[in-house]
PyMOL Python script that loads the backbone (N, CA, C, O; Angstrom):
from pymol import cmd

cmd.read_pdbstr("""\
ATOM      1  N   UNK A   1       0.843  -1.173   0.000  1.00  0.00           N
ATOM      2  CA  UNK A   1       0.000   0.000   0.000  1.00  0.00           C
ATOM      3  C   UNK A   1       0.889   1.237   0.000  1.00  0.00           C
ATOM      4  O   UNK A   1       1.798   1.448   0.803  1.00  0.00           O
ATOM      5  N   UNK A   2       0.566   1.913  -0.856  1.00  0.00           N
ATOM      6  CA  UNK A   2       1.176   3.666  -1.063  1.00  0.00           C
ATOM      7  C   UNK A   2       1.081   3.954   0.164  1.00  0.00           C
ATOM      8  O   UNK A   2       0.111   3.576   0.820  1.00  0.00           O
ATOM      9  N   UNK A   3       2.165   4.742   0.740  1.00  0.00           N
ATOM     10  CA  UNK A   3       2.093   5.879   1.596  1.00  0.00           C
ATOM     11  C   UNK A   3       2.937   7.053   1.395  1.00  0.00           C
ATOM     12  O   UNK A   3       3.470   7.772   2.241  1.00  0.00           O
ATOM     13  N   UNK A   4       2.954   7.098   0.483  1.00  0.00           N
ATOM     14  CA  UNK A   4       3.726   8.745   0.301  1.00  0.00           C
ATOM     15  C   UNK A   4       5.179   8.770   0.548  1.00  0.00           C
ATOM     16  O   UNK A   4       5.906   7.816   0.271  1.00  0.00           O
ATOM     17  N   UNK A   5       5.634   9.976   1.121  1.00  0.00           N
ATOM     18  CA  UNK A   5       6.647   9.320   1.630  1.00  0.00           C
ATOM     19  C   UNK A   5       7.217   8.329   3.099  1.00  0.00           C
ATOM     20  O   UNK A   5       8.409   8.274   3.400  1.00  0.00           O
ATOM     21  N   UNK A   6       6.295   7.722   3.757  1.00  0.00           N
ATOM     22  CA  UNK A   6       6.604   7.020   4.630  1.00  0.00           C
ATOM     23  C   UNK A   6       6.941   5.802   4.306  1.00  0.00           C
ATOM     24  O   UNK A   6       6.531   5.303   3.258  1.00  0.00           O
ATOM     25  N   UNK A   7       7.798   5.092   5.222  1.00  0.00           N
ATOM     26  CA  UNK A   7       8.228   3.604   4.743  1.00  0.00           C
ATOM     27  C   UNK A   7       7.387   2.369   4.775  1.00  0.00           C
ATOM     28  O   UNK A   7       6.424   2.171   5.516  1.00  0.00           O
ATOM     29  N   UNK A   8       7.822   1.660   3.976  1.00  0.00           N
ATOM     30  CA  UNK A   8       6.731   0.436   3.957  1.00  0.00           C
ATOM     31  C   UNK A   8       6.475   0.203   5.339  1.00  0.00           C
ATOM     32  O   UNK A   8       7.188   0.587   6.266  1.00  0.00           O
ATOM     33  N   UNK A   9       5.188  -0.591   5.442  1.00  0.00           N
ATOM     34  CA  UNK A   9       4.473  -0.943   6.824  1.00  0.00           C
ATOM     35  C   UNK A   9       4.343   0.377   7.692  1.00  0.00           C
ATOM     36  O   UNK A   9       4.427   0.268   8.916  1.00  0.00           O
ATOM     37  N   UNK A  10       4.139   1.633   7.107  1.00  0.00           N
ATOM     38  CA  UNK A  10       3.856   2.656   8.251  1.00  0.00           C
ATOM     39  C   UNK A  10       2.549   2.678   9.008  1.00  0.00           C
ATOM     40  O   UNK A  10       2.214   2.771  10.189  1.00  0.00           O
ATOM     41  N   UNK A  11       1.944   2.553   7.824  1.00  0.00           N
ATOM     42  CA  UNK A  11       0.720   2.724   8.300  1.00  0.00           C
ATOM     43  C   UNK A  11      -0.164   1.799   9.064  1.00  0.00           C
ATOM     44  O   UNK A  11      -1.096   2.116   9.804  1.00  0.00           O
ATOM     45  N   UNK A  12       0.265   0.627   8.774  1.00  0.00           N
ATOM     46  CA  UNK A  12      -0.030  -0.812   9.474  1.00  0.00           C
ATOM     47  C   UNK A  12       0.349  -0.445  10.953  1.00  0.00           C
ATOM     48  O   UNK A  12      -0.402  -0.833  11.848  1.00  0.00           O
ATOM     49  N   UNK A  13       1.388   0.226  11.237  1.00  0.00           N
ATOM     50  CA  UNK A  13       2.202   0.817  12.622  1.00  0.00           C
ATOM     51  C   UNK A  13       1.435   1.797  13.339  1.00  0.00           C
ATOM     52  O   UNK A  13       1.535   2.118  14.523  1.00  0.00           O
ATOM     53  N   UNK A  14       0.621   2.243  12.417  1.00  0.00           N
ATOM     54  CA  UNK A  14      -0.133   3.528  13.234  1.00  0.00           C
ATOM     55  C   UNK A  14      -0.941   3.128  13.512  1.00  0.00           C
ATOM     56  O   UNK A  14      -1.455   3.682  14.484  1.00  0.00           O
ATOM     57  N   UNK A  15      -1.780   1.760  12.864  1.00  0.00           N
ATOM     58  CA  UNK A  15      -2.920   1.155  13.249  1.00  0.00           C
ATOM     59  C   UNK A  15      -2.674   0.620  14.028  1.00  0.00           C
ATOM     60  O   UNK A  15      -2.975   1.061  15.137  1.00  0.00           O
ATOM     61  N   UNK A  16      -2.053  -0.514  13.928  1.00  0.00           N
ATOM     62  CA  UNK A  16      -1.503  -0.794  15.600  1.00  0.00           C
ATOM     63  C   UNK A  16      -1.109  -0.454  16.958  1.00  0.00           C
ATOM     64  O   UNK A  16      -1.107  -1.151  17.973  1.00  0.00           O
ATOM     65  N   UNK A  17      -0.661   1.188  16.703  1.00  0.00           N
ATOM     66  CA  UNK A  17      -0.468   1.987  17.553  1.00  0.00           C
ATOM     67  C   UNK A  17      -2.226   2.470  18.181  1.00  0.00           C
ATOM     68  O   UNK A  17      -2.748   2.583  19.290  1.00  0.00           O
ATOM     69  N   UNK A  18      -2.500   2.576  17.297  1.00  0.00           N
ATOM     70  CA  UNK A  18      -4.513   3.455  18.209  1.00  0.00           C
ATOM     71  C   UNK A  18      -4.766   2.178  18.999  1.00  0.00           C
ATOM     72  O   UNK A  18      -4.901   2.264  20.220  1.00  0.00           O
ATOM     73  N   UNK A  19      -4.866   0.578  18.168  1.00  0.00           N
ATOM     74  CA  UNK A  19      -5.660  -0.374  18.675  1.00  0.00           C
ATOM     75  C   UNK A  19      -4.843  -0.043  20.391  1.00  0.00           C
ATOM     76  O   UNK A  19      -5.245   0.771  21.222  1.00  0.00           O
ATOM     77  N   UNK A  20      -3.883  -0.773  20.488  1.00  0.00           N
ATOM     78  CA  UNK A  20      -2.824  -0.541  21.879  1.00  0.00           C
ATOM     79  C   UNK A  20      -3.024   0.045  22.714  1.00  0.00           C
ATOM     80  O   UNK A  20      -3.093  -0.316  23.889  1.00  0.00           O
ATOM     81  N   UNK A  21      -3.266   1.903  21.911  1.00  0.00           N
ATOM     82  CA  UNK A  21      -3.812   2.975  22.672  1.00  0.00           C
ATOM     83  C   UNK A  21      -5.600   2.560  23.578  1.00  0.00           C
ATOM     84  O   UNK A  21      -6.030   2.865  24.690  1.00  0.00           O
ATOM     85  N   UNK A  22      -5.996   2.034  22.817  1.00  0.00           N
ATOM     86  CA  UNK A  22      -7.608   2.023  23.039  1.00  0.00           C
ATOM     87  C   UNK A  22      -7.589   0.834  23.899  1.00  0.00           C
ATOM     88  O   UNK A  22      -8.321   0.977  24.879  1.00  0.00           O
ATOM     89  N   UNK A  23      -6.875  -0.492  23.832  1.00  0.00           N
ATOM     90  CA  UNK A  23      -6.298  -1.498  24.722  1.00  0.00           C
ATOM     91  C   UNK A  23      -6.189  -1.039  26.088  1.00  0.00           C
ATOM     92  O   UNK A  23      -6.899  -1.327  27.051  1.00  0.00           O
ATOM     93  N   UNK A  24      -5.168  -0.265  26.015  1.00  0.00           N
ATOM     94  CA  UNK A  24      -4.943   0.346  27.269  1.00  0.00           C
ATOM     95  C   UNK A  24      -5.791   0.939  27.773  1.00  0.00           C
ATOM     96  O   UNK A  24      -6.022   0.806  28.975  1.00  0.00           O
ATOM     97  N   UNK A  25      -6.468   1.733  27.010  1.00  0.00           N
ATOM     98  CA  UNK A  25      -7.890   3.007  28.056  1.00  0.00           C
ATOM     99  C   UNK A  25      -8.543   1.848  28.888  1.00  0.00           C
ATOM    100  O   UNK A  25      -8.732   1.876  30.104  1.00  0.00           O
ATOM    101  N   UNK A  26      -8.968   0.458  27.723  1.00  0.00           N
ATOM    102  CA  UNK A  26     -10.024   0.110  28.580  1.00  0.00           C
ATOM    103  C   UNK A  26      -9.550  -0.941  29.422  1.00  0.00           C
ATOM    104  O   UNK A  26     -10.294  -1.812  29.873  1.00  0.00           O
ATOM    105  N   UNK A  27      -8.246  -0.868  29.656  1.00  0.00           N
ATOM    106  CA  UNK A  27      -7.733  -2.043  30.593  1.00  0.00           C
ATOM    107  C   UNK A  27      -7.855  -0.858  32.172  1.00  0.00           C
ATOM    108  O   UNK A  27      -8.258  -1.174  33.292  1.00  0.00           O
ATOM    109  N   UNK A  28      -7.425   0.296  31.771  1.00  0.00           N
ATOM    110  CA  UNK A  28      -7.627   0.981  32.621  1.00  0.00           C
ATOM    111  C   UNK A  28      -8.584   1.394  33.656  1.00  0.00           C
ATOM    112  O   UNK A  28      -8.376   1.779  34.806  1.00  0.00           O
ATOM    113  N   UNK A  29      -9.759   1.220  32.955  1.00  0.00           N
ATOM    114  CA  UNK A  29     -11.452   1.132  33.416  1.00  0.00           C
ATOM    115  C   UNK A  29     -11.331   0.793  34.531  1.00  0.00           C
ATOM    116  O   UNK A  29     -10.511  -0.084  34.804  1.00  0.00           O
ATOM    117  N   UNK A  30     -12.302   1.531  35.749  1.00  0.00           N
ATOM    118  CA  UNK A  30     -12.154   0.804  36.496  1.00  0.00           C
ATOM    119  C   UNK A  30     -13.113   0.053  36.666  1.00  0.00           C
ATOM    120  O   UNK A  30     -14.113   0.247  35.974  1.00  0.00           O
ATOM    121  N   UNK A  31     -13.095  -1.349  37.921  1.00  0.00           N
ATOM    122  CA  UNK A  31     -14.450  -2.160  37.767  1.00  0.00           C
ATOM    123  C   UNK A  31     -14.685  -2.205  38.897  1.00  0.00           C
ATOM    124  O   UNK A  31     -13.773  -1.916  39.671  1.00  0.00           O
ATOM    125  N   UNK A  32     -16.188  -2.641  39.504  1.00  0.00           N
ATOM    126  CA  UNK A  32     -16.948  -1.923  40.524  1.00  0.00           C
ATOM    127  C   UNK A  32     -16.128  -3.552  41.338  1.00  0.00           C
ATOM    128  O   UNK A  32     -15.933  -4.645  40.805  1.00  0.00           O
ATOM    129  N   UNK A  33     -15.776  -3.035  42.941  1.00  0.00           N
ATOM    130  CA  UNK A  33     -15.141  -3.609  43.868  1.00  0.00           C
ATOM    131  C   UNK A  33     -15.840  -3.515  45.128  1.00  0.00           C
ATOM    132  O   UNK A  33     -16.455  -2.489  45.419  1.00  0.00           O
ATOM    133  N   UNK A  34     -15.776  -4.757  46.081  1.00  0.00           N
ATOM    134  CA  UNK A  34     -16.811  -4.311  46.582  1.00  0.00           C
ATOM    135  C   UNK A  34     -17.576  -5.663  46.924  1.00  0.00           C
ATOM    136  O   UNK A  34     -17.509  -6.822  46.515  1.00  0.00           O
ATOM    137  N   UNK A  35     -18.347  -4.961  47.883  1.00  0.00           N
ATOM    138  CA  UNK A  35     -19.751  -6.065  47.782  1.00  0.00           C
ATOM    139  C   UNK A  35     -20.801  -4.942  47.126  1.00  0.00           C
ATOM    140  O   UNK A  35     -20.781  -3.712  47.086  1.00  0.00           O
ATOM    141  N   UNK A  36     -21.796  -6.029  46.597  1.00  0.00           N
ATOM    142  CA  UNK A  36     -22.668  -5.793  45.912  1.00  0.00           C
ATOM    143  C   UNK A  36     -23.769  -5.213  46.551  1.00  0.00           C
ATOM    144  O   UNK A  36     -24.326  -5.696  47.536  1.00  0.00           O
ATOM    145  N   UNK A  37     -24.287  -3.486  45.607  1.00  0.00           N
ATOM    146  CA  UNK A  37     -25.362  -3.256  46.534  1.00  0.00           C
ATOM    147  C   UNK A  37     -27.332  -4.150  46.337  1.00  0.00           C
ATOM    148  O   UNK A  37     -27.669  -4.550  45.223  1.00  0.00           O
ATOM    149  N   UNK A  38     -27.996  -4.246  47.166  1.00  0.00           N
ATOM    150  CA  UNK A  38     -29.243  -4.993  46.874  1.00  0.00           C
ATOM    151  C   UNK A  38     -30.229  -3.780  45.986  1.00  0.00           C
ATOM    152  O   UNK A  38     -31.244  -3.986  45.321  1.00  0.00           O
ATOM    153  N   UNK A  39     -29.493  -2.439  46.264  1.00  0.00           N
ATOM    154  CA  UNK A  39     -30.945  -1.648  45.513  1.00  0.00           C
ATOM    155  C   UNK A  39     -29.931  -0.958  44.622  1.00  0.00           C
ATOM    156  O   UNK A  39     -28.759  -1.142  44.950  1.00  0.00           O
ATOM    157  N   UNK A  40     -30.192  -0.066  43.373  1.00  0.00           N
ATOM    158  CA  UNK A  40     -29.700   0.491  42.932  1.00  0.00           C
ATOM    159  C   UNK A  40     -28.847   1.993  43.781  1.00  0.00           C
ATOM    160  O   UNK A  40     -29.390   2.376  44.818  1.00  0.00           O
ATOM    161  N   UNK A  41     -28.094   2.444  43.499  1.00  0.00           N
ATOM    162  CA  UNK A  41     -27.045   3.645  43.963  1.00  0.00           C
ATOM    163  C   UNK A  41     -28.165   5.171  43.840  1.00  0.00           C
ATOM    164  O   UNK A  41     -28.403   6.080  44.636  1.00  0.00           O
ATOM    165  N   UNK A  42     -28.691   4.835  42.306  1.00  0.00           N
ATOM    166  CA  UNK A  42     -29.152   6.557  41.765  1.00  0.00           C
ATOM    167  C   UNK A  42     -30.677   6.225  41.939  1.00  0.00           C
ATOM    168  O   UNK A  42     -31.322   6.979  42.668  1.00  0.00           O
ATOM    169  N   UNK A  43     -31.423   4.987  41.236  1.00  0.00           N
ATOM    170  CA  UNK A  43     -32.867   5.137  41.814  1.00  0.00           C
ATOM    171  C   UNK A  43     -33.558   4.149  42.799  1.00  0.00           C
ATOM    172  O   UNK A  43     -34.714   3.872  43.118  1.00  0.00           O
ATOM    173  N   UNK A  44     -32.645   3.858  43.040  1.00  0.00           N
ATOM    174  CA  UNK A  44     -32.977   2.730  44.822  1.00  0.00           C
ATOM    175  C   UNK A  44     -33.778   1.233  44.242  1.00  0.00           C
ATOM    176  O   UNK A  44     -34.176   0.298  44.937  1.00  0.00           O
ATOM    177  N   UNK A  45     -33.830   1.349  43.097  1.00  0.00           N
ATOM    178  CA  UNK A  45     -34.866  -0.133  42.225  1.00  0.00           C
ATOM    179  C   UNK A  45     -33.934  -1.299  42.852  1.00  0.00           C
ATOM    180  O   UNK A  45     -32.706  -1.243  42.793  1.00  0.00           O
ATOM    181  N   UNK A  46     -34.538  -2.202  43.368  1.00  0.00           N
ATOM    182  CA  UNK A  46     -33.927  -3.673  43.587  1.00  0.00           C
ATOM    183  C   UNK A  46     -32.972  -4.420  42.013  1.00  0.00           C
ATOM    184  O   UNK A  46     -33.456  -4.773  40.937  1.00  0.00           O
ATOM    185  N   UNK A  47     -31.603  -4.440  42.448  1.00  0.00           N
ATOM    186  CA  UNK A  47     -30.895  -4.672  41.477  1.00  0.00           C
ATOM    187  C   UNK A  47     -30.976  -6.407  41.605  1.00  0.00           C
ATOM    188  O   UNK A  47     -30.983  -6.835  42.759  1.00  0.00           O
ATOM    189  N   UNK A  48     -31.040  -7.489  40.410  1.00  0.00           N
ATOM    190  CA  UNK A  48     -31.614  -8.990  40.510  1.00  0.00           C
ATOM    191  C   UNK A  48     -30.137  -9.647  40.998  1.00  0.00           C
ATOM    192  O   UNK A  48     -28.953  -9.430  40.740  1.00  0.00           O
ATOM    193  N   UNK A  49     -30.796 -10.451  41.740  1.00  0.00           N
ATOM    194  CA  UNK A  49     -29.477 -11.569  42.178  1.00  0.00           C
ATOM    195  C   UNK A  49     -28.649 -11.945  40.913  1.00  0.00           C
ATOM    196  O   UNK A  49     -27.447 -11.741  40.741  1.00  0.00           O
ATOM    197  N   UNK A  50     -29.412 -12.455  40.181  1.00  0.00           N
ATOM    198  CA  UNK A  50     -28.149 -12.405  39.121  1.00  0.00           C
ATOM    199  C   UNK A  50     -27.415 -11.777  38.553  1.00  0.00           C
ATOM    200  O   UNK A  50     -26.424 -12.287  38.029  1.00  0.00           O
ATOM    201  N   UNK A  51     -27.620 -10.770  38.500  1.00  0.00           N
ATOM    202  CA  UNK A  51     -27.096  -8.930  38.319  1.00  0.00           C
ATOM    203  C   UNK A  51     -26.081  -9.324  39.511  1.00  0.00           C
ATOM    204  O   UNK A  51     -25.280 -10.206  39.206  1.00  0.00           O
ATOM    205  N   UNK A  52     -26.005  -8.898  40.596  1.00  0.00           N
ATOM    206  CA  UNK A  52     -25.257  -9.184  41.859  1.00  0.00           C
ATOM    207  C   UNK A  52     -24.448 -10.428  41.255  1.00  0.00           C
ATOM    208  O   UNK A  52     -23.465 -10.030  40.630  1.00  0.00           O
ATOM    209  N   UNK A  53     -24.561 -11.586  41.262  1.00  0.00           N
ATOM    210  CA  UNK A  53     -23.379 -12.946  41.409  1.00  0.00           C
ATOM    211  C   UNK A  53     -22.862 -12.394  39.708  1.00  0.00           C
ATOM    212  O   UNK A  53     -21.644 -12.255  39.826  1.00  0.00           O
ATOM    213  N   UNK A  54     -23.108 -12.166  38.775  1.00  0.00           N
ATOM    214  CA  UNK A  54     -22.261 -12.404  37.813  1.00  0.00           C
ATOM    215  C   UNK A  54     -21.478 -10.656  37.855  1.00  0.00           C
ATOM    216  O   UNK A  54     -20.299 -10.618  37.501  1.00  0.00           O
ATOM    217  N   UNK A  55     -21.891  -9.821  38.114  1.00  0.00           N
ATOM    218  CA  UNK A  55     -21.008  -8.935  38.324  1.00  0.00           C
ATOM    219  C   UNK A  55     -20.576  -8.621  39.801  1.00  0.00           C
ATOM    220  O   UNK A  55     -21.274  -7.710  40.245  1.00  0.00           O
ATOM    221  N   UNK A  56     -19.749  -9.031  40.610  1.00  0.00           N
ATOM    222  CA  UNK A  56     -19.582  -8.544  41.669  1.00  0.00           C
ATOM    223  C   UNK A  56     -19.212  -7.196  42.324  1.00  0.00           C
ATOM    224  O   UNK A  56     -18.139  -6.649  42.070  1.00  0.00           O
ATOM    225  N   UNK A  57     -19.880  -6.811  42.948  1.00  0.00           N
ATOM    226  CA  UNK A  57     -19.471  -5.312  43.212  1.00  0.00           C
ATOM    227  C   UNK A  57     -20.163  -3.964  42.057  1.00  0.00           C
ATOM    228  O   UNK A  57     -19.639  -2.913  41.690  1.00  0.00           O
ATOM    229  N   UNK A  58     -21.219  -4.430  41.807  1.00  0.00           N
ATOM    230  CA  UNK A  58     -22.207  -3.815  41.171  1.00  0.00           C
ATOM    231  C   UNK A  58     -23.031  -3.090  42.092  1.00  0.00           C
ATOM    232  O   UNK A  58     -23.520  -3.489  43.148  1.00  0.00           O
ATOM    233  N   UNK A  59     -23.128  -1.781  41.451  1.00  0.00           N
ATOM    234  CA  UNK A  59     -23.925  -0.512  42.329  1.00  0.00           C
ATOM    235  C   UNK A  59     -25.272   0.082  41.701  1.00  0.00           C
ATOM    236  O   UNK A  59     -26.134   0.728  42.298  1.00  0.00           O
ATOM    237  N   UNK A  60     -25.246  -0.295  40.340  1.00  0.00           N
ATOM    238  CA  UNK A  60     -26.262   0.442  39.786  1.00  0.00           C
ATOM    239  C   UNK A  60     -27.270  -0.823  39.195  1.00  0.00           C
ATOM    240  O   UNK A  60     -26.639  -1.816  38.834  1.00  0.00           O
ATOM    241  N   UNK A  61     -28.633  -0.890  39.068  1.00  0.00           N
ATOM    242  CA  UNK A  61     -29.517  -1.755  38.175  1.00  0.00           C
ATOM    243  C   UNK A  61     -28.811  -1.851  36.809  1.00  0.00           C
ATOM    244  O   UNK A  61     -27.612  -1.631  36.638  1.00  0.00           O
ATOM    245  N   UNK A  62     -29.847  -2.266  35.691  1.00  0.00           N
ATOM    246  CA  UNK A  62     -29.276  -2.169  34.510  1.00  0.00           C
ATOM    247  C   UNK A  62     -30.084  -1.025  33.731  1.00  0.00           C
ATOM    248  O   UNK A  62     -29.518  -0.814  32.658  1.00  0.00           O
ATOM    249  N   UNK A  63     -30.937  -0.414  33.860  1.00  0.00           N
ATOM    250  CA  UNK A  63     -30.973   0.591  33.173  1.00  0.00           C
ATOM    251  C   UNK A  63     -30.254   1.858  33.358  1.00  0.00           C
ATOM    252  O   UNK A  63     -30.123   2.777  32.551  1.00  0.00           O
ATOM    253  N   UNK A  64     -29.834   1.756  34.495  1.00  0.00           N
ATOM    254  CA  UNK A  64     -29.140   3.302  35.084  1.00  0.00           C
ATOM    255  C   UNK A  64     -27.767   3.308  34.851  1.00  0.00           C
ATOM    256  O   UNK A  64     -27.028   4.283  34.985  1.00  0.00           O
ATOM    257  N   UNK A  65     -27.391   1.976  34.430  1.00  0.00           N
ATOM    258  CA  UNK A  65     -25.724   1.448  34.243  1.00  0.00           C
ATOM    259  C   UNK A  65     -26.037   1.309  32.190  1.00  0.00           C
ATOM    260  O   UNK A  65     -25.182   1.245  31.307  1.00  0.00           O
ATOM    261  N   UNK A  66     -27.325   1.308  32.079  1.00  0.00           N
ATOM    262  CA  UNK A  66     -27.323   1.391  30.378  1.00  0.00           C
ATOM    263  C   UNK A  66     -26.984   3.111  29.973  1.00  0.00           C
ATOM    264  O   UNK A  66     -26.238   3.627  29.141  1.00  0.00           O
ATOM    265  N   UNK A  67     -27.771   3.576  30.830  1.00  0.00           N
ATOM    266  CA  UNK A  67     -28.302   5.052  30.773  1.00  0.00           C
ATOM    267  C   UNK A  67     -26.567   5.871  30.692  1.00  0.00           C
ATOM    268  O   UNK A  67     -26.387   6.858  29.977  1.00  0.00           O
ATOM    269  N   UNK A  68     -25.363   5.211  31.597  1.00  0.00           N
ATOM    270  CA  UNK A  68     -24.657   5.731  32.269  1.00  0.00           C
ATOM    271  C   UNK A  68     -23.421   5.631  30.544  1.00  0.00           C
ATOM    272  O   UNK A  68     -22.674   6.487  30.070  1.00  0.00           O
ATOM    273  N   UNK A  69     -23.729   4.239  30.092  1.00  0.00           N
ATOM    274  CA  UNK A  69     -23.074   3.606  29.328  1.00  0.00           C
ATOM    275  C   UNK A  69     -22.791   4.879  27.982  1.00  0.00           C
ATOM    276  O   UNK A  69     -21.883   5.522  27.456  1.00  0.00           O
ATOM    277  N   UNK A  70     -24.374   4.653  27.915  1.00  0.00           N
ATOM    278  CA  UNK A  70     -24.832   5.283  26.931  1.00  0.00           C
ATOM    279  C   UNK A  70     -24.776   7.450  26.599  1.00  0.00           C
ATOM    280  O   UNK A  70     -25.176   8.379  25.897  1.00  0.00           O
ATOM    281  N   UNK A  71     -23.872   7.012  27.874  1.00  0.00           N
ATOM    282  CA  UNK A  71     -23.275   8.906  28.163  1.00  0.00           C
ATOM    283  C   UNK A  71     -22.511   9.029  27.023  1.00  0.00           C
ATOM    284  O   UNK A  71     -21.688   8.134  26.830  1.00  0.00           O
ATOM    285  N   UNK A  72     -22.620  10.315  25.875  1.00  0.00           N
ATOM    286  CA  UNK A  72     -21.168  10.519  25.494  1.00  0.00           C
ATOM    287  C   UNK A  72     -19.933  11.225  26.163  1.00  0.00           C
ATOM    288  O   UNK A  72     -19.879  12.337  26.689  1.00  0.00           O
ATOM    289  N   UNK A  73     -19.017  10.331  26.010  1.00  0.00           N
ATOM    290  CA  UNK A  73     -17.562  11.043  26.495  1.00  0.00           C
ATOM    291  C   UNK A  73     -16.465  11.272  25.177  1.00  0.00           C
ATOM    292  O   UNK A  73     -16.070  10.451  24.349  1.00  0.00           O
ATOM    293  N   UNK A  74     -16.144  12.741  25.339  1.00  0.00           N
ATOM    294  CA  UNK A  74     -15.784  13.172  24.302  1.00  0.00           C
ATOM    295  C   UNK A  74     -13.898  12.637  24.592  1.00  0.00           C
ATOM    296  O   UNK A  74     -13.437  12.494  25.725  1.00  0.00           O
ATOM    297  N   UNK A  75     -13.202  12.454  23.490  1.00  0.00           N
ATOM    298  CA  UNK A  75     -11.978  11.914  24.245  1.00  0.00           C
ATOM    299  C   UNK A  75     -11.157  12.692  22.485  1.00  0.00           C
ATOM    300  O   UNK A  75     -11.749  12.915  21.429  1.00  0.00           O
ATOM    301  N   UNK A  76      -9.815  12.891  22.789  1.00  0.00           N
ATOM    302  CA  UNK A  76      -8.976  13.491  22.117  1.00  0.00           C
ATOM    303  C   UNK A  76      -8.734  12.366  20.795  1.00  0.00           C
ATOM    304  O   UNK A  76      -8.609  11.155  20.977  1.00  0.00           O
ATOM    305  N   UNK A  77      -8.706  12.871  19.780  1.00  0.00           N
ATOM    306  CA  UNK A  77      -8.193  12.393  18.383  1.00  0.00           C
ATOM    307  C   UNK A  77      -6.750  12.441  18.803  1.00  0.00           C
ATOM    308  O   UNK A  77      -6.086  13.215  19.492  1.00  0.00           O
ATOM    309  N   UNK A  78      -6.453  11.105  18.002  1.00  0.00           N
ATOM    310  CA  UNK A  78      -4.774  11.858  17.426  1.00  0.00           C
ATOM    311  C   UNK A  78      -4.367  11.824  15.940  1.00  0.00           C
ATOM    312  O   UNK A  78      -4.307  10.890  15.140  1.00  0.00           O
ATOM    313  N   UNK A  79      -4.233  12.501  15.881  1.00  0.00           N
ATOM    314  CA  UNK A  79      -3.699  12.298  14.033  1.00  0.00           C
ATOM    315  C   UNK A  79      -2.655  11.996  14.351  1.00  0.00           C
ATOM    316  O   UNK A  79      -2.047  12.763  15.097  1.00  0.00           O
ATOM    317  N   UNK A  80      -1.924  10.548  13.839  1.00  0.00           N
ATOM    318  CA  UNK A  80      -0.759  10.110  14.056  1.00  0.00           C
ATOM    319  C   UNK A  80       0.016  10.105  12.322  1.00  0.00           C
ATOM    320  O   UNK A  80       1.165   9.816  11.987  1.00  0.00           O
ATOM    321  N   UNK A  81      -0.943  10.465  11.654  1.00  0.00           N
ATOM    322  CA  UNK A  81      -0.246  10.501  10.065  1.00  0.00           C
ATOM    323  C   UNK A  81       0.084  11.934   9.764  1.00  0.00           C
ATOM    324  O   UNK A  81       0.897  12.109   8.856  1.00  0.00           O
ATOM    325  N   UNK A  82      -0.482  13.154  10.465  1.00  0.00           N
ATOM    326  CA  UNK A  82       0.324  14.291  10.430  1.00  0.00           C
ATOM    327  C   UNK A  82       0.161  15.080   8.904  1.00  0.00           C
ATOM    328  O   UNK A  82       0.722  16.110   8.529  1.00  0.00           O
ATOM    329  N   UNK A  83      -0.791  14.231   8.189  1.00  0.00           N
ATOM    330  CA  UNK A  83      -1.449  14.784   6.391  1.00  0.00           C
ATOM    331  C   UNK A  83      -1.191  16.263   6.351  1.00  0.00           C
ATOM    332  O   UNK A  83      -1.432  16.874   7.392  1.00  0.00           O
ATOM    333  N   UNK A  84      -0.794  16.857   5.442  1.00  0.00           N
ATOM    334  CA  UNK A  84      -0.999  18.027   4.815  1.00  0.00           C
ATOM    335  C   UNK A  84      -2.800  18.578   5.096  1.00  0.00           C
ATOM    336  O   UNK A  84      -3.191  19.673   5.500  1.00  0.00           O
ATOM    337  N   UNK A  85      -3.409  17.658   4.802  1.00  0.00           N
ATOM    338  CA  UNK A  85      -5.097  18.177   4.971  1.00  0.00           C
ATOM    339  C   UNK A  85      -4.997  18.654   6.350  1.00  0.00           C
ATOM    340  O   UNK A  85      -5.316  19.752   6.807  1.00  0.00           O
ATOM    341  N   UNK A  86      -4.445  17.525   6.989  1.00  0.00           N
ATOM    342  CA  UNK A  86      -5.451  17.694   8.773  1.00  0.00           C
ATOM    343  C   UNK A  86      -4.503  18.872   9.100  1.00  0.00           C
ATOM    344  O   UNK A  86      -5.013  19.712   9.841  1.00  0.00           O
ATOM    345  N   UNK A  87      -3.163  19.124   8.683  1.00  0.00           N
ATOM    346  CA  UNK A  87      -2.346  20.606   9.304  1.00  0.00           C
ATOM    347  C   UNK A  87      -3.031  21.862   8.776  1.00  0.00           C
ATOM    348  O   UNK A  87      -2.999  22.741   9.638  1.00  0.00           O
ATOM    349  N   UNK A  88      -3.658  22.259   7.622  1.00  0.00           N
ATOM    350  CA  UNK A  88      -3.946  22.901   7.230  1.00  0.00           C
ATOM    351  C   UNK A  88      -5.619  23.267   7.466  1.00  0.00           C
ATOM    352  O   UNK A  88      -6.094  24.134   6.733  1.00  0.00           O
ATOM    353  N   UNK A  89      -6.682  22.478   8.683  1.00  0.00           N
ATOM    354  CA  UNK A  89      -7.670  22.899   9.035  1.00  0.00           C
ATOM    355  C   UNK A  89      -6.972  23.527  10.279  1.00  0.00           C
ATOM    356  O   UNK A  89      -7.630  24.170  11.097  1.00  0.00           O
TER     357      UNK A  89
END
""", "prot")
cmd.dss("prot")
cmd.show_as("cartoon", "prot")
cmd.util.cbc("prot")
cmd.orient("prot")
């Protein structure tokens, strides 16, 4: 594959580089520790025993942990190819 002037396999390198990057964020995550609460944290709803044994240390039901999921979080780009286009916006 063309890349301009970069050397063969660059770009394969940069892809590999985000996956790694994104590897890491979510190894980072943290996960709920703990004993498990019986009602939800934000609307007090009885969270199900099985909710409890397969996640341990669970605080929220599942809609309020969908709701929570379903937040956008805005997180930094990187342009790791450095294009003439993306310098020039």
């Amino acid at each position: 594959m063309a890349g301009g002037w970069t050397r063969d396999g660059a770009v394969q390198d940069q892809i590999d580089a985000s996956i790694q990057d994104e590897l890491a964020r979510l190894k980072a995550r943290k996960s709920p520790v703990g004993e498990s609460l019986t009602h939800c944290a934000e609307c007090d709803e009885e969270i199900p025993e099985k909710r409890r044994i397969a996640i341990p240390g669970v605080k929220l039901c599942i809609d309020c942990q969908q709701e929570r999921d379903g937040a956008f979080k805005a997180r930094a780009g990187i342009n790791r190819r450095g294009s003439k286009d993306s310098q020039l916006k």
